[in-house]
C-alpha positions as CSV (number, residue, x, y, z in Angstrom):
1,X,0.0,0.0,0.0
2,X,2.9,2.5,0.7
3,X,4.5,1.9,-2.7
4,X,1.3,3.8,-4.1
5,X,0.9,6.3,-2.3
6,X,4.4,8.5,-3.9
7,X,2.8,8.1,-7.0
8,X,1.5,11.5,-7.0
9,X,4.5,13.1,-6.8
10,X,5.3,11.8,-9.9
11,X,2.2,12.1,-11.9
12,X,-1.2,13.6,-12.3
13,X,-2.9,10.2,-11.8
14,X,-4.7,10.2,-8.4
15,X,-4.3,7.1,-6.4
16,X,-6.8,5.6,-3.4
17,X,-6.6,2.2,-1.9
18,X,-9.6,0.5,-1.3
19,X,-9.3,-2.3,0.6
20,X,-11.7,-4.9,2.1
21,X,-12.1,-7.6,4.2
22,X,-13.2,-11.3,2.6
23,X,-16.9,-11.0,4.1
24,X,-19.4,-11.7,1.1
25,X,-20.8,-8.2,2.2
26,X,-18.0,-6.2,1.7
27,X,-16.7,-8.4,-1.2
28,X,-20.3,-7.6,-2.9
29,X,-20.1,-4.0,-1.8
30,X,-16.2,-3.6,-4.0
31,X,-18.2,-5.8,-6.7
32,X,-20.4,-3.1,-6.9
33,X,-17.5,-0.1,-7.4
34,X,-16.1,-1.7,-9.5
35,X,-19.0,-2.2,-12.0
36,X,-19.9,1.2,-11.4
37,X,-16.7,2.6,-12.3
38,X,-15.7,4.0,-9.6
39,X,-13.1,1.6,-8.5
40,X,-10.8,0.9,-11.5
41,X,-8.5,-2.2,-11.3
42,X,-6.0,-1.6,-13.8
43,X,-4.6,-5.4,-15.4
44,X,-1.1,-5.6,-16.2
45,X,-1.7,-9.4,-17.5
46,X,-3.9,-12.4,-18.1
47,X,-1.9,-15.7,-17.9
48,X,-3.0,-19.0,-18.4
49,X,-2.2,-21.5,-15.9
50,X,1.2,-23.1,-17.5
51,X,2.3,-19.4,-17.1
52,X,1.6,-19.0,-13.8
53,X,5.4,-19.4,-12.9
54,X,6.5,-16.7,-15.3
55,X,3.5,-14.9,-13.9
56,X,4.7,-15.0,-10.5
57,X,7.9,-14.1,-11.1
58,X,6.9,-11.1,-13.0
59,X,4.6,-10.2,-9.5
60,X,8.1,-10.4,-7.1
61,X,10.2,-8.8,-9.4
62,X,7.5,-6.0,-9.3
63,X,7.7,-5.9,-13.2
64,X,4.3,-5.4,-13.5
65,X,1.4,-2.4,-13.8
66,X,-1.1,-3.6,-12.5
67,X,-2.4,-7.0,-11.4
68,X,-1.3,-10.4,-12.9
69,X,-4.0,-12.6,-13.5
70,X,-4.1,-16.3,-14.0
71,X,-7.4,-17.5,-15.7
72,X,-8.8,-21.1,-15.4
73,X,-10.9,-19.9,-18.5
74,X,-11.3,-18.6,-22.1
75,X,-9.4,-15.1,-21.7
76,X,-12.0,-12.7,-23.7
């Protein structure tokens, strides 16, 4: 959480951390940002499985923008 917070120094982006605890309540309630736009979640990547070692390396290294995703489905 720290690591985002200089990012306004740098840039004209605005930055807030949401973050919630894993009761279906909540979880529904950041559902329901998000699909209202109001919570973005920027994606740096959608892996499939077999990549999920790549993907997690690319997560520690902190080469990524966003969040790393591995999908157990059709990626869309």
């Amino acid at each position: 959480m720290l690591r985002s917070f200089p990012s306004s120094w740098f840039s004209d982006k605005e930055v807030i951390v949401a973050l919630a605890r894993e009761t279906a309540g909540e979880l529904r309630d950041l559902k329901d940002l998000i699909e209202r736009g109001e919570i973005r979640v920027p994606i740096d990547r959608v892996a499939p499985p077999e990549e999920a070692v790549e993907a997690h390396r690319r997560v520690e290294t902190e080469q990524r923008i966003g969040m790393v995703v591995i999908s157990h489905g059709q990626v869309s």
